[in-house]
Steps between C-alpha positions, in 0.01 A plus 500: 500500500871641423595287162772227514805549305443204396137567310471544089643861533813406291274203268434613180134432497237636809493564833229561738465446946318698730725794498529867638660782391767472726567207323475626165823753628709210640465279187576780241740659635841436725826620620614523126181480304225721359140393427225571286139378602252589183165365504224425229160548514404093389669239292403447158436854421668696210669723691688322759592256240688764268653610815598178650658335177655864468680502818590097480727661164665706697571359865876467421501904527316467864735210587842710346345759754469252766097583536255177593228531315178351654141551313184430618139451417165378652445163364627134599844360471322240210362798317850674536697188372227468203535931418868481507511292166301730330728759622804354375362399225490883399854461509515233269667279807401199688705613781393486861419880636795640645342623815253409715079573537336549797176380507301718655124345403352648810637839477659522846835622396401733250222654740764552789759596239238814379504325162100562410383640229146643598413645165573122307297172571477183404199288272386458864513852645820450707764774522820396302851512628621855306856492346725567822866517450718512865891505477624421829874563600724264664404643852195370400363833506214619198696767260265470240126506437279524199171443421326436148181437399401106436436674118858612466792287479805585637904602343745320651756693304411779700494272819860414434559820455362577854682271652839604359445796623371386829799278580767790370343791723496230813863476472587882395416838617343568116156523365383391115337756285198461274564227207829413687688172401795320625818726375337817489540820705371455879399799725644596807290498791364824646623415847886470384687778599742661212823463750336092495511505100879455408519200723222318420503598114874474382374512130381859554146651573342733185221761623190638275434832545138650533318767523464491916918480480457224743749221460293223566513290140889350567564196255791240513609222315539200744 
C-alpha cells in the first residue's frame, strides 16, 4: 500500500501503515531530496536509545543537507510515542522527535528490507532487526548500505561524512580518499582522460608518484 503524502512522514512523532519497500524509496527520497532509512532492533533498548536521542541532536545537519531521515523499529506506534520521551529526555528536551518511526511490530518491512539479524534474539527467541543504515539518492536509487550488529551502535559523524561525499561525487567526476572531509583534496577518477583534466579541474591536478610509475593517484582541490 504506496504511503500517502499525506501520512505522519513529516510529524514529529511515529509513523507506521502497511508499507513496501517501494514505498519506503518514494517517501524518503524525491526529485531534490536524499533519504536515510536506519532501523533498530526494539524500542526501549540501550542502544537504539543513545542512537536515536543522538541523531534527534543533530537532524539540522541532515536537514542543511536536505536528507529525510526516517527510523524504524518493531514495536507499536503507542510504544514508539512512550520510547521517544525517554529518548529525548537523553537530550535534556521535551521536544517532539524530529523524524518519524515506523512501526514495524510484525517485522514485515524489516524482513523484506534484509534487515535480520540471525545471530541476535529477543527474551522470546525472535531474530532482531540488526542496525541497517540505507542512503537513498534522489532517483530514489540505494547508494548506501551498512550493516551493524544490534550490539554496536552506529557514528553518524561518519554517516554525514558518507553522505557528503556521496552527494559531491554524484555531481562531479571526483572520488573521496580515506578520512576525507568537506574541503580537502578529492581524487580524480581513473576513467578521466589527462586531455579531460584541464577542463574539468581549472584549479590544477597534482600526481603521486610510485613505485609502478603509473599515474593513477591525481588529486585536486574542488
Amino acid at each position: 500500500m504506496p504511503i500517502p503524502r499525506s501520512a505522519g512522514l513529516t510529524s514529529t512523532t511515529s509513523w507506521a501503515t502497511q508499507c513496501t519497500p517501494r514505498c519506503i524509496l518514494d517517501a524518503a527520497a524525491s526529485d531534490a531530496q536524499w533519504g536515510i532509512l536506519f532501523s533498530h532492533p526494539k524500542d526501549f533498548t540501550p542502544v537504539c536509545t543513545t542512537e536515536l536521542a543522538f541523531a534527534a541532536s543533530i537532524s539540522d545537519k541532515f536537514t542543511m543537507r536536505k536528507v529525510k531521515m526516517i527510523a524504524l523499529s518493531v514495536d507499536s506506534v503507542e510504544d514508539h510515542n512512550v520510547w521517544i520521551k525517554d529518548v529525548m529526555a537523553l537530550n535534556n528536551s521535551s521536544a517532539a522527535l524530529p523524524f518519524p518511526i515506523i512501526a514495524d511490530s510484525g517485522r514485515k518491512l524489516a524482513t523484506l528490507l534484509g534487515m535480520m539479524d540471525p545471530d541476535e534474539t529477543d527474551r522470546e527467541g525472535n531474530p532482531v532487526t540488526a542496525r541497517c543504515v540505507f542512503v537513498i539518492g534522489p532517483d530514489k536509487k540505494l547508494k548506501l548500505s551498512c550493516l551493524y550488529p544490534a550490539t554496536t551502535g552506529r557514528n553518524f559523524d561518519e554517516l554525514l561524512r558518507v553522505i557528503d561525499s556521496l552527494q559531491l561525487t554524484a555531481q562531479k567526476k571526483v572520488a573521496t580518499p580515506v578520512h576525507w572531509r568537506p574541503g580537502d583534496k578529492v581524487m580524480v577518477l581513473p576513467n578521466i582522460a589527462d586531455d579531460e583534466v584541464t577542463k574539468l579541474f581549472p584549479n590544477g591536478v597534482s600526481t603521486k608518484e610510485v613505485p609502478s610509475r603509473k599515474k593513477y593517484l591525481r588529486y585536486t582541490q574542488l
